[in-house]
C-alpha positions as CSV (number, residue, x, y, z in Angstrom):
1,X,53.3,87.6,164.0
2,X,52.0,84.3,165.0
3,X,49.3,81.9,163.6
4,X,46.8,80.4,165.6
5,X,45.1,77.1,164.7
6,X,41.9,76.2,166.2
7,X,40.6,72.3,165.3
8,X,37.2,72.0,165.0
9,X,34.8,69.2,164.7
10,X,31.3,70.1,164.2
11,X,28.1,67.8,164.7
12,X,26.9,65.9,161.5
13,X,24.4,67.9,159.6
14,X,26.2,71.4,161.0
15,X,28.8,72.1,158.2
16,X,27.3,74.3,156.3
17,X,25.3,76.4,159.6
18,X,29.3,76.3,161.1
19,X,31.1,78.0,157.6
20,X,28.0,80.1,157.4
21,X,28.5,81.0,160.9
22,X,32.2,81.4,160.8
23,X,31.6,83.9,157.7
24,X,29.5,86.0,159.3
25,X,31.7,86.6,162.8
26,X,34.6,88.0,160.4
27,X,34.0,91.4,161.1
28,X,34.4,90.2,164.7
29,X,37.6,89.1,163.9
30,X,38.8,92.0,162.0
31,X,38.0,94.8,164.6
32,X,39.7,92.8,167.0
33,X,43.0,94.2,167.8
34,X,46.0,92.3,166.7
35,X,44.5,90.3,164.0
36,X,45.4,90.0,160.5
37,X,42.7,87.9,159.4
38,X,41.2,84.1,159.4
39,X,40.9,81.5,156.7
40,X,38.4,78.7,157.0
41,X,39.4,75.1,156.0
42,X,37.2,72.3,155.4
43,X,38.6,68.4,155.8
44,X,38.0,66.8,152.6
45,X,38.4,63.3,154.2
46,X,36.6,64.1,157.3
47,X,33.5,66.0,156.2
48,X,32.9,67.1,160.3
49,X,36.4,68.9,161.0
50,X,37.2,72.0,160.2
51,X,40.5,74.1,160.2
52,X,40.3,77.6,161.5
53,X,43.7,80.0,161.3
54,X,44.1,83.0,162.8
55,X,46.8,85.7,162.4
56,X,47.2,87.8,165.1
57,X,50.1,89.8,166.3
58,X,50.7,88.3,169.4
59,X,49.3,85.7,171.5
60,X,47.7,87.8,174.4
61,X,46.1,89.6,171.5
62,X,44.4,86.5,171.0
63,X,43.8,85.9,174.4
64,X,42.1,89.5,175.1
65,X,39.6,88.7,172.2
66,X,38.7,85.4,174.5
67,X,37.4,88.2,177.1
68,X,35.9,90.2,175.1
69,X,32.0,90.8,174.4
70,X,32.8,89.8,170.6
71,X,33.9,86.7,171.3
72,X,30.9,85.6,172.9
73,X,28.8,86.6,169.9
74,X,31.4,84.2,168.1
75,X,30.7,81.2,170.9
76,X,26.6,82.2,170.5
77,X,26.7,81.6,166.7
78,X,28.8,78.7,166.1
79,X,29.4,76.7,169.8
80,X,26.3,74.8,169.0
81,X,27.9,73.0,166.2
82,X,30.9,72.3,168.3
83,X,30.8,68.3,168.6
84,X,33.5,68.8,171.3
85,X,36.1,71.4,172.6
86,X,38.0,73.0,169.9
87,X,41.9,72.0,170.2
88,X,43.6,75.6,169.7
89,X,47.4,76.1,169.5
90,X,49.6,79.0,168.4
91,X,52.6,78.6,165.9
92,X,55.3,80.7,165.1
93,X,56.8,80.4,161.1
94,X,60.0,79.3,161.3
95,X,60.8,78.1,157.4
């Protein structure tokens, strides 16, 4: 299994549309084959960024959710908070 971690930084004034957003594409999420979940984070020194983790089997399993119809209703309901280009990375745990 590997985690993915997806930075965010929303427009000012967008927090609460983005977790309300983020809430309501995790039925998206959880169809989607591969993943285990997502947890939503919220920077307590930085009121506009946002931590989004993803667990998903593998990393092309993230990758075919990129392609898929689903993700674009994710993109449609939160992109226009998006104050720049999400910085995504995978991780493996390794302690």
């Amino acid at each position: 299994m590997i985690t993915e971690f997806a930075e965010i930084e929303v427009k000012p004034g967008t927090e609460q549309k983005f977790r309300d957003g983020v809430e309501s594409c995790k039925p998206l999420f959880a169809r989607a084959p591969g993943c285990h979940g997502l947890e939503l984070h919220h920077a307590i020194e930085h009121p506009q960024q946002f931590l989004l983790v993803i667990k998903w089997d593998a990393v092309e399993d993230h990758i075919n959710m990129t392609k898929s119809p689903d993700f674009q209703t994710w993109r449609a309901t939160v992109g226009e908070c998006f104050a720049g280009k999400p910085k995504v990375y995978h991780a493996n745990k390794v302690v």
